[in-house]
MARFIFI-300872 format. One record per residue (C-alpha): x, z, y; residue number from 1. Coordinates in steps of 0.25 Angstrom, whole numbers, always signed. Example, Ala and Ser with C-alpha at 12.3 -4.5 7.8 and 13.67 -1.06 7.14 Angstrom:
2
<site><xx>+49</xx><zz>+31</zz><yy>-18</yy><resi>1</resi></site>
<site><xx>+55</xx><zz>+29</zz><yy>-4</yy><resi>2</resi></site>
//
This chain:
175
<site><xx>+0</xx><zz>+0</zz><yy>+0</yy><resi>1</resi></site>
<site><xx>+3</xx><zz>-4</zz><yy>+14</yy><resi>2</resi></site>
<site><xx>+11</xx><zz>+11</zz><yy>+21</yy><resi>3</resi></site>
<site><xx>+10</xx><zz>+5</zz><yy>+35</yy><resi>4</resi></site>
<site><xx>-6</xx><zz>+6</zz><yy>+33</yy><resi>5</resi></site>
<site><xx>-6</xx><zz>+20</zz><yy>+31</yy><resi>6</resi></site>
<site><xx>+2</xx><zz>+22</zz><yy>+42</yy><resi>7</resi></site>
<site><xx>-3</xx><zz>+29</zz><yy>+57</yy><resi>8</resi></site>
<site><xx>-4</xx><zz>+18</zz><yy>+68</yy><resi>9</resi></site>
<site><xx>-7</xx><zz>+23</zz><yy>+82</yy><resi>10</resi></site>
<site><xx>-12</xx><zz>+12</zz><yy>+92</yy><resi>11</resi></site>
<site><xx>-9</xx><zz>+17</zz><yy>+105</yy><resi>12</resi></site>
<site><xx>-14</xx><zz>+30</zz><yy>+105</yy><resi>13</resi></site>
<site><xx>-23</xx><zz>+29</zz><yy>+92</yy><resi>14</resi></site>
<site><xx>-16</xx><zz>+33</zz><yy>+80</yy><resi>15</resi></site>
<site><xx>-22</xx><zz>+28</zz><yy>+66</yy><resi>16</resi></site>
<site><xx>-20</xx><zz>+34</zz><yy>+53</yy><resi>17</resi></site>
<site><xx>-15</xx><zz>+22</zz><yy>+47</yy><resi>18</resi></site>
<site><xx>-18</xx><zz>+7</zz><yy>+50</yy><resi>19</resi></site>
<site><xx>-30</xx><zz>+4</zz><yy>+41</yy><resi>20</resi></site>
<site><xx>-42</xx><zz>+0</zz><yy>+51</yy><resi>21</resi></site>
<site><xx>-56</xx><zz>-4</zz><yy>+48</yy><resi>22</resi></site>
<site><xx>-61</xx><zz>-14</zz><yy>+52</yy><resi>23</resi></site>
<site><xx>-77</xx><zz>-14</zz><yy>+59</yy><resi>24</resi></site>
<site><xx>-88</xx><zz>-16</zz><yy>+49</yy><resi>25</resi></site>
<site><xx>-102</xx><zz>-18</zz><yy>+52</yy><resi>26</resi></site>
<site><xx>-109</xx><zz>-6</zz><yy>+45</yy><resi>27</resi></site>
<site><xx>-124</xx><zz>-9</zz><yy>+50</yy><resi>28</resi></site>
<site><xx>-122</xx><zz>+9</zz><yy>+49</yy><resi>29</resi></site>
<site><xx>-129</xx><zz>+10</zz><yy>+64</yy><resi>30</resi></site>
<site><xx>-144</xx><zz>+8</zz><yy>+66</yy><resi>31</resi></site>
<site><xx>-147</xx><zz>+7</zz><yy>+79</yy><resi>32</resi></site>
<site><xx>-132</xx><zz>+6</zz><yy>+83</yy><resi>33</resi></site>
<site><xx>-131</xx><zz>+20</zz><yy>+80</yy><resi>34</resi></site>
<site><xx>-121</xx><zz>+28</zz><yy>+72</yy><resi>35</resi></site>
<site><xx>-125</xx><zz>+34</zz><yy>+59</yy><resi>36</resi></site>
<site><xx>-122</xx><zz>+41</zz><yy>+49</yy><resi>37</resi></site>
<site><xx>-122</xx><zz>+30</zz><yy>+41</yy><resi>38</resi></site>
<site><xx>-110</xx><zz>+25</zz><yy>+50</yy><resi>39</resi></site>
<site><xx>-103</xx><zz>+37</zz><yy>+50</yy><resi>40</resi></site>
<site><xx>-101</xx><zz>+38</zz><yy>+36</yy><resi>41</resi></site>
<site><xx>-97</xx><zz>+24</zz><yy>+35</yy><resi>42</resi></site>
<site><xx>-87</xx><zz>+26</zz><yy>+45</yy><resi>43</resi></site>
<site><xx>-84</xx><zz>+41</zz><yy>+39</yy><resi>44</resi></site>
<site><xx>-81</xx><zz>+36</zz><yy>+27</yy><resi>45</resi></site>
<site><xx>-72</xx><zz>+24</zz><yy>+31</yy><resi>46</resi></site>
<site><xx>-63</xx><zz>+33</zz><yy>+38</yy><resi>47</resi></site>
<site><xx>-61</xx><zz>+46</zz><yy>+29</yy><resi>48</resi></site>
<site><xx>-47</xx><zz>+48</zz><yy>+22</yy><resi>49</resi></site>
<site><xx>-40</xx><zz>+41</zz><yy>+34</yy><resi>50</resi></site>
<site><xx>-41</xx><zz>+27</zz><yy>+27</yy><resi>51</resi></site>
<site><xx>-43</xx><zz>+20</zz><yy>+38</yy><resi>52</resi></site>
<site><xx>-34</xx><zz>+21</zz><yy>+52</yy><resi>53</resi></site>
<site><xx>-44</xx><zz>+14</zz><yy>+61</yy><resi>54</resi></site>
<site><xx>-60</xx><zz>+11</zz><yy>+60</yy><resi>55</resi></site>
<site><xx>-67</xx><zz>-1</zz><yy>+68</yy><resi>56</resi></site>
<site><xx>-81</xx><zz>+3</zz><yy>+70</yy><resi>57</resi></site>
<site><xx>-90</xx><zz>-7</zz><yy>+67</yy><resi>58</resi></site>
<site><xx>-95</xx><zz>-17</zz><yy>+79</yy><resi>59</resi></site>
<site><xx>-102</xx><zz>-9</zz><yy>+89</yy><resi>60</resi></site>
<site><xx>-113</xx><zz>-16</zz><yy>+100</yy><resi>61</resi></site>
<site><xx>-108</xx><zz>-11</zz><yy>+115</yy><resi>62</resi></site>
<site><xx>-121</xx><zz>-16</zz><yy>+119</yy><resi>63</resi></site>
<site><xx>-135</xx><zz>-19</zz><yy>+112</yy><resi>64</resi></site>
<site><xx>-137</xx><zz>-33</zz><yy>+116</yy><resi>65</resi></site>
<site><xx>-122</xx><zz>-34</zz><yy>+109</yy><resi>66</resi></site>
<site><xx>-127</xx><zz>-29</zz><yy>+95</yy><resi>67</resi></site>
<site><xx>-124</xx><zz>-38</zz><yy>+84</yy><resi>68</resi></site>
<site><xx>-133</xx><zz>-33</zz><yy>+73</yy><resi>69</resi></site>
<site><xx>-142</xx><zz>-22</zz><yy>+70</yy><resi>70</resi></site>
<site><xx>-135</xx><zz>-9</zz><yy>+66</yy><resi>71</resi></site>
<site><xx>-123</xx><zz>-11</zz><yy>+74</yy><resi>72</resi></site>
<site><xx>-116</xx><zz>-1</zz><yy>+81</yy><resi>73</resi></site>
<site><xx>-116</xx><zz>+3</zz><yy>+93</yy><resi>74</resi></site>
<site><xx>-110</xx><zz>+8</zz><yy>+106</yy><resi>75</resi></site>
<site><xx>-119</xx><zz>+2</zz><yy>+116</yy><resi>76</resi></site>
<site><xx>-127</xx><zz>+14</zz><yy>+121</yy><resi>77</resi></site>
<site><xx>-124</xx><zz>+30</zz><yy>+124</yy><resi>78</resi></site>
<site><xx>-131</xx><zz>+34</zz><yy>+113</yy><resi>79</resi></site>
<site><xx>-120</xx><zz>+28</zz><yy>+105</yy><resi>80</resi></site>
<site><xx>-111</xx><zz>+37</zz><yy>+107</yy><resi>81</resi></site>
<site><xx>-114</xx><zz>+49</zz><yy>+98</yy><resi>82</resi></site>
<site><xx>-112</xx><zz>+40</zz><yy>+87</yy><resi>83</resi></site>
<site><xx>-101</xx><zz>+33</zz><yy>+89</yy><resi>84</resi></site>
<site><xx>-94</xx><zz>+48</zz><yy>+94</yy><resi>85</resi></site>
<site><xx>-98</xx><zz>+52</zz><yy>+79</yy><resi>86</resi></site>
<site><xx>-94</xx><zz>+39</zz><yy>+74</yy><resi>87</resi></site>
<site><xx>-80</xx><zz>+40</zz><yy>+79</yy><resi>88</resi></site>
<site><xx>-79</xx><zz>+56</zz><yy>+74</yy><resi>89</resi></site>
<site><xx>-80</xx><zz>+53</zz><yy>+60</yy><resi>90</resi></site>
<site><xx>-72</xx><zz>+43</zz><yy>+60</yy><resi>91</resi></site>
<site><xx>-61</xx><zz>+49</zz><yy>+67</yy><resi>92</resi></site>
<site><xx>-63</xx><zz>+63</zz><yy>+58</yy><resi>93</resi></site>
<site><xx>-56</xx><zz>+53</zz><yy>+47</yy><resi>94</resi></site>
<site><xx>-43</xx><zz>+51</zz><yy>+54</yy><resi>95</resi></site>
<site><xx>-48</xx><zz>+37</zz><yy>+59</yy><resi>96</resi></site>
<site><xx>-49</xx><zz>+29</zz><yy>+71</yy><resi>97</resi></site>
<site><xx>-60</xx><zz>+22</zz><yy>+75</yy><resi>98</resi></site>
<site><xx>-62</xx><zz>+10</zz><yy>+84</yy><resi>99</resi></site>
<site><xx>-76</xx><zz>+2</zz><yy>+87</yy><resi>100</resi></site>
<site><xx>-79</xx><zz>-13</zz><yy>+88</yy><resi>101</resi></site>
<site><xx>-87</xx><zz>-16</zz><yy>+98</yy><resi>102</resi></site>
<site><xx>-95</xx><zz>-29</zz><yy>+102</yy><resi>103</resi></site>
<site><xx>-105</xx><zz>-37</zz><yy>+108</yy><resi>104</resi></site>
<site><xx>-112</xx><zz>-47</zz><yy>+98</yy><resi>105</resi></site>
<site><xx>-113</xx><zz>-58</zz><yy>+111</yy><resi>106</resi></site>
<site><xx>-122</xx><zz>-70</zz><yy>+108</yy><resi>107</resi></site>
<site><xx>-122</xx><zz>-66</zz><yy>+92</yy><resi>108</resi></site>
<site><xx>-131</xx><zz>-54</zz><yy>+96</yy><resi>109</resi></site>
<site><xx>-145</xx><zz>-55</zz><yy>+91</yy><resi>110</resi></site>
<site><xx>-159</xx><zz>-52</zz><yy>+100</yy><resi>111</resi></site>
<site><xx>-164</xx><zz>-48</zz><yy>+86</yy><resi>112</resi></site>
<site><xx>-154</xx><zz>-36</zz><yy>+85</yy><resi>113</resi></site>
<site><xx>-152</xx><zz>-35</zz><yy>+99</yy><resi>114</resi></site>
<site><xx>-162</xx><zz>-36</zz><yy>+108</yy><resi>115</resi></site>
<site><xx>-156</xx><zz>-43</zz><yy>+118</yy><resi>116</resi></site>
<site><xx>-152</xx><zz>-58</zz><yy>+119</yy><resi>117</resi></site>
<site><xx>-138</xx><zz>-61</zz><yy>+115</yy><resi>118</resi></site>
<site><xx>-129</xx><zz>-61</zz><yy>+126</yy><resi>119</resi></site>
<site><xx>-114</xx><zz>-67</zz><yy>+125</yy><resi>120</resi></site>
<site><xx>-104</xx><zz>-74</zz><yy>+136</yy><resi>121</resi></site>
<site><xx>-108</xx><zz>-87</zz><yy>+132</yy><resi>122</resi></site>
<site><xx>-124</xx><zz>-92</zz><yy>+130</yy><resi>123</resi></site>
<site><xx>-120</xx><zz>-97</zz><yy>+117</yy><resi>124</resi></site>
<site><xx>-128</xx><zz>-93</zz><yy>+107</yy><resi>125</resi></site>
<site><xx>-124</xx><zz>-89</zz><yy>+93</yy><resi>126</resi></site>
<site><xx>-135</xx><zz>-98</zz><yy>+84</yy><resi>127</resi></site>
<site><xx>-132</xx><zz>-89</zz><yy>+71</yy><resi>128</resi></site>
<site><xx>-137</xx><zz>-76</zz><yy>+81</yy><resi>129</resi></site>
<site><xx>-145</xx><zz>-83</zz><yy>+90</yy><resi>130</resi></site>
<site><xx>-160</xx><zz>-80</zz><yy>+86</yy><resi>131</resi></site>
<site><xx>-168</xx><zz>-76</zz><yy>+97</yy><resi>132</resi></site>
<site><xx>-158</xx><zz>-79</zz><yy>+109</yy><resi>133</resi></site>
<site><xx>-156</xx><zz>-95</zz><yy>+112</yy><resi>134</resi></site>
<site><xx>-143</xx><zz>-90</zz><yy>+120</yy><resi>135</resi></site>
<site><xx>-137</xx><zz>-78</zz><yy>+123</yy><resi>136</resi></site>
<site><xx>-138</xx><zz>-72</zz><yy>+138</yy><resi>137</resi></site>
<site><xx>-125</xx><zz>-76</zz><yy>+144</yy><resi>138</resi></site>
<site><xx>-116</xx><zz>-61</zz><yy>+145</yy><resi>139</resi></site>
<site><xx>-116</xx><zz>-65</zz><yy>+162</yy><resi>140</resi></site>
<site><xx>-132</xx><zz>-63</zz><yy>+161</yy><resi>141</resi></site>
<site><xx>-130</xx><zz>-48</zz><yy>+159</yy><resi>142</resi></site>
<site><xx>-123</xx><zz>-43</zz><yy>+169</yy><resi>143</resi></site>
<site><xx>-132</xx><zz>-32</zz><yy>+172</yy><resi>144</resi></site>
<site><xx>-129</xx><zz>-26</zz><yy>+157</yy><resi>145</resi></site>
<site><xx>-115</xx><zz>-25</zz><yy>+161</yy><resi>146</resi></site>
<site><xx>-114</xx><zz>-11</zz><yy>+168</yy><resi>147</resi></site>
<site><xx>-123</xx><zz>-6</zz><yy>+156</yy><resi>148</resi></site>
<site><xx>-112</xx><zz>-11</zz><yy>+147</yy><resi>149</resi></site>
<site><xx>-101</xx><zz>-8</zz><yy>+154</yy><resi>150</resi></site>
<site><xx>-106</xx><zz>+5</zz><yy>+154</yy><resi>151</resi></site>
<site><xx>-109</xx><zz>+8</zz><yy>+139</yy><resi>152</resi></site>
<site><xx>-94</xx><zz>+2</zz><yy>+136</yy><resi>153</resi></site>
<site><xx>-87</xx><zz>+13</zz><yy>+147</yy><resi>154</resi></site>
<site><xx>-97</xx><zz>+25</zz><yy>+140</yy><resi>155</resi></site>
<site><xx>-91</xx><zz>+20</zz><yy>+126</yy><resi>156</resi></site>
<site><xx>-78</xx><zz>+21</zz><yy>+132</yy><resi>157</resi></site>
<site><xx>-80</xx><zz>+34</zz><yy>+137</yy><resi>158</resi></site>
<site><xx>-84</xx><zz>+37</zz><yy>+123</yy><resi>159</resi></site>
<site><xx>-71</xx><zz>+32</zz><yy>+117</yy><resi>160</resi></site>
<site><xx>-63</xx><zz>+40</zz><yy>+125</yy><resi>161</resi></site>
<site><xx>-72</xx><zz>+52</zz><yy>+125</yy><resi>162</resi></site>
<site><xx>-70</xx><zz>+53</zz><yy>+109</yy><resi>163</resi></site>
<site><xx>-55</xx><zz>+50</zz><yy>+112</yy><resi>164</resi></site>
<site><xx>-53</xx><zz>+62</zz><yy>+120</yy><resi>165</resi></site>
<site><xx>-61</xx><zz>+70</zz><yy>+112</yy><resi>166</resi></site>
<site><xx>-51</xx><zz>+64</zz><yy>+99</yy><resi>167</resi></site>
<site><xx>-40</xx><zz>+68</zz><yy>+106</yy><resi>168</resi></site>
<site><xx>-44</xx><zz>+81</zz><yy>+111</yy><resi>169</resi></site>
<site><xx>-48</xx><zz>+85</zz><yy>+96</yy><resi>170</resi></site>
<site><xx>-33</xx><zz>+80</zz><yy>+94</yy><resi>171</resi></site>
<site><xx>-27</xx><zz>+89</zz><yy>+103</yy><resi>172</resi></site>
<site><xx>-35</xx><zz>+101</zz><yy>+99</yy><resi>173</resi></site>
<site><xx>-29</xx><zz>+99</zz><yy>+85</yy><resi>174</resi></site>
<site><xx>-15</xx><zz>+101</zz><yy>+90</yy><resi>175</resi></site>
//
């Protein structure tokens, strides 16, 4: 067996257990976009024994109009947050670090799931997701959705670095 995938890597100032990361995979754990037990112990699981250095969490929609299928992730709204504190917790218990993919589905998002017509940077449609919506609404059209989402992206990043501080407090108490 490989030694140099057991070994700690630290990337600037993260440091994995070893260099073995796993890759996002759709689960279809989170009804609702919410995290559940469900969730929890898939990812639980997946991290115990220190197995794995890094965790991509599955794609997760920044906005609801950018959802790609039902049961997807998400980390659009407040009421999010809980989840995805607990979320990061049990992972973190295992020794594991924990990143998230994030996305927009653009023009292959789907009224259907959605609720909204798709919208993308260009007013090509995708004919394979293109079922209620002749064209997406060109991305210039929703301005007015900007500040909201501008918003909702600086609260998750004042989550990210609240759980970081609380991380390295819990470190330093340890000492």
């Amino acid at each position: 067996m490989n030694k140099l995938l057991h070994t700690p890597l630290t990337v600037h100032n993260v440091e994995l257990a070893n260099r073995l990361v796993m890759p996002p995979m759709a689960t279809g754990k989170t009804p609702n976009g919410t995290v559940q037990d469900d969730l929890l112990a898939y990812y639980d699981a997946r991290s115990k024994g220190g197995c794995i250095g890094l965790i991509v969490i599955e794609h997760a929609y920044v906005s609801p109009e950018g959802k790609a299928h039902e049961s997807q992730l998400s980390v659009s709204r407040d009421t999010d947050i809980p989840g995805l504190t607990k979320l990061v917790e049990t992972i973190h218990k295992n020794n594991t670090r924990v990143i998230a993919q994030i996305n927009h589905a653009g023009s292959a998002a789907m009224e259907e799931i959605t609720g909204y017509p798709a919208i993308s940077a260009s007013v090509t449609a995708q004919p394979e997701y293109a079922r209620k919506s002749e064209k997406p609404v060109v991305a210039q059209k929703r301005r007015a959705d900007d500040a909201e989402q501008k918003e909702e992206k600086r609260c998750f990043s004042l989550l990210c670095k609240k759980v970081c501080r609380s991380r390295a407090a819990r470190k330093r108490s340890r000492v």
